[in-house]
N, C-alpha and C positions, 0 to 999 in steps of 0.2 A: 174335611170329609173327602174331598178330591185327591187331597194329598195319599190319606189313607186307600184310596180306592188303587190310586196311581202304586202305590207303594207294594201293595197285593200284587198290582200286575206282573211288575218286576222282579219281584221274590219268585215269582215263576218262569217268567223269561225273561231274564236280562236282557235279552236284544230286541226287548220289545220295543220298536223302532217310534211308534203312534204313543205309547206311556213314555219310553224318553222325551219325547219330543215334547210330552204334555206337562213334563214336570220339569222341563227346559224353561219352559214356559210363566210356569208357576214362579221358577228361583229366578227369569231375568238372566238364564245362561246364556252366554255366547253361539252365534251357528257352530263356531269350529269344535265347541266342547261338547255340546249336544249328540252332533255327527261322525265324533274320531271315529266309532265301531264302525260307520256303515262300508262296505265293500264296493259301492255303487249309488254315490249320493243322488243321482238322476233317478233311478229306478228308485231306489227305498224313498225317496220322499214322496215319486207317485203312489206308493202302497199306501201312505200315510192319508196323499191327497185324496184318492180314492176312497174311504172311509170320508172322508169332508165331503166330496160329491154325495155322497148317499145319505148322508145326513145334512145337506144343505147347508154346512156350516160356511157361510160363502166367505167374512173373514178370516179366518184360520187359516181357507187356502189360500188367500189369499198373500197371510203370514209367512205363510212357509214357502211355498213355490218362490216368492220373492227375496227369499233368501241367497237363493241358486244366482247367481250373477250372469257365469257364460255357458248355461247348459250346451249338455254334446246332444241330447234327445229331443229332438222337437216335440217332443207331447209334452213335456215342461210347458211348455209356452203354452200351446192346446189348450191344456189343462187350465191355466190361468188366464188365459179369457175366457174359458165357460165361466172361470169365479167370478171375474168382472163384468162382463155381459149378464150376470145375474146379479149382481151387487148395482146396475142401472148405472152401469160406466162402460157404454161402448164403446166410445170412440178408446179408451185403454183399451180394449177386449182385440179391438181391429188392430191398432198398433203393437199388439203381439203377434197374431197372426201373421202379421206381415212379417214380424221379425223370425218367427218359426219357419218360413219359408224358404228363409233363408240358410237355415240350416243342412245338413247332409244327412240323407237316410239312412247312414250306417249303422248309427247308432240306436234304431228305432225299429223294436220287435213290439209292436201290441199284442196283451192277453189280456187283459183284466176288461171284466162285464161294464164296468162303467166308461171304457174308452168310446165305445161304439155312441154313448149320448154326448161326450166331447166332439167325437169326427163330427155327429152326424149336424151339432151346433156351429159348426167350422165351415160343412158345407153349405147351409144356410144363409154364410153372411157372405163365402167365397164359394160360388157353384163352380166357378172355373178350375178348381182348386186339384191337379192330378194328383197329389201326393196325398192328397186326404180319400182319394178313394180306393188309392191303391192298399192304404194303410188300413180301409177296413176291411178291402178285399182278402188281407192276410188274416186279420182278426176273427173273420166268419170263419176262413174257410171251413176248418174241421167239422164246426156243427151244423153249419148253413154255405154249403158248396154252391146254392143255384144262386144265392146274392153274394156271394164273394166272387164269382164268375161276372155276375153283371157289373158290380162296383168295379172290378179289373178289364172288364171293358169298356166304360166307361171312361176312365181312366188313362186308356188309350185314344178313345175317340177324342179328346183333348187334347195329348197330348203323343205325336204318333213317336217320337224319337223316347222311347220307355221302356228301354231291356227289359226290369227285370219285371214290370207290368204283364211286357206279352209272354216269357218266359211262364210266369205263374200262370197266366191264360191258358197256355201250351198243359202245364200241368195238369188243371183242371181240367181241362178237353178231355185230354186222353187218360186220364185215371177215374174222373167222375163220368164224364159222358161215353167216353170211349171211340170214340172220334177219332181215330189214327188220322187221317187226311188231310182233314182242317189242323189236326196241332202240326204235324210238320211244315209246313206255313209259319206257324205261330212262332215255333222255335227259329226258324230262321230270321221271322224279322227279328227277333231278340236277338242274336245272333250278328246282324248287322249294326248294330248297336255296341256290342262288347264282342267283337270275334276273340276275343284273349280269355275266354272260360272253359278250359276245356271237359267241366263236366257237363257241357249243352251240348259238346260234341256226344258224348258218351247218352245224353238223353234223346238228340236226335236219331241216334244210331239204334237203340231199341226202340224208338218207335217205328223206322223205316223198318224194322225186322218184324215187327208185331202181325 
C-alpha cells in the first residue's frame, strides 16, 4: 500500500525528493542512487528532514541526515541533534552541535518554518552560541523584523568581531527602524571586520546621504 501511495507520488513529480527518498527506503537503495537527481544534496535533504520535524518522525531523520558524511551547511548537523536530542540521545545531539560549529557560514541561508525550532533547541543547550542567532536573525527577518534585530544583537553582544551580524544590524536600523545614525556606526563596525566589501561601502554611502 505504501508502495502504491509512493508510486502516485511519483507519476506526478518525479523529483519528488521525500517519495524518492521513501521508496529508496523501501527497495534498500543506495544513498548515491537515491540522490543522483538532487542539485544540492545539503539543502534537498533538509526539505525532506523538515517534513520528519513536523511529523516527529525522529528515526527517518535521523536516517537520512546521517547519510550526509561532510555537509557544507551547518543546519545538517542542527537539524540532526534536534532528531537525537528527541530520540533521548543527547550527548549525540551535543556532539553535533559541536561539530556544526565548526563549520563555515557560507553555505547556510535559512527559510523553512521549522528551522527556527531547530536554532531555537541549539540555543538551549549552547546560549553562547553566535552563529545560531545570527542564523535566526536572518530567518525572522522578513516577517518578524523586531526579533531578527534582537536575535542579531544578541549575536553581537557575544560575539563583537561579527561583520556580517552588525552589517544585518546596520540593515535593520535603517530600513525597518529608520535610524540613520545609529546604523552608520553599525556599518562601520561591520566594516572593520571585512573592509574588502565594497557593497558596505556603497550602503554606507546612502545612508550618510539619507
Amino acid at each position: 500500500e505504501a508502495g502504491e501511495l509512493i508510486k502516485k507520488l511519483l507519476d506526478y513529480d518525479p523529483l519528488n525528493f521525500s517519495a524518492i527518498y521513501q521508496q529508496a527506503s523501501l527497495e534498500g537503495a543506495s544513498f548515491t542512487r537515491w540522490n543522483k537527481n538532487m542539485q544540492n544534496i545539503d539543502n534537498d535533504s533538509l526539505d525532506i528532514a523538515s517534513m520528519f520535524v513536523n511529523a516527529n518522525w525522529l528515526e527517518d531523520g535521523i536516517g537520512l541526515l546521517s547519510l550526509i558524511q561532510k555537509p557544507k551547511n551547518l543546519l545538517v548537523d542542527y537539524y540532526l541533534a534536534w532528531f537525537y536530542a528527541n530520540n533521548n540521545q543527547p550527548e549525540k545531539a551535543r556532539e553535533l552541535i559541536n561539530r556544526a560549529n565548526q563549520i563555515s557560514l557560507d553555505y547556510c541561508f535559512p527559510y523553512r518554518s521549522e528551522t527556527e525550532k531547530v536554532l531555537q533547541y541549539v540555543i538551549n543547550v549552547d546560549p553562547k552560541n553566535a552563529n545560531v542567532f545570527y542564523l535566526l536573525g536572518n530567518l525572522l527577518y522578513d516577517k518578524r523584523p523586531d526579533d531578527a534585530m534582537k536575535y542579531w544583537r544578541v549575536a553581537v553582544s557575544i560575539r563583537d568581531d561579527f561583520p556580517m551580524a552588525w552589517r544585518n544590524l546596520a540593515f535593520g536600523t535603517f530600513y525597518h527602524d529608520g535610524k540613520a545614525t545609529n546604523d552608520i556606526q553599525l556599518v562601520k563596525n561591520a566594516m572593520q571586520g571585512e573592509p574588502n566589501q565594497p557593497i558596505w561601502d556603497a550602503e554606507l554611502e546612502t545612508i550618510e546621504d539619507s
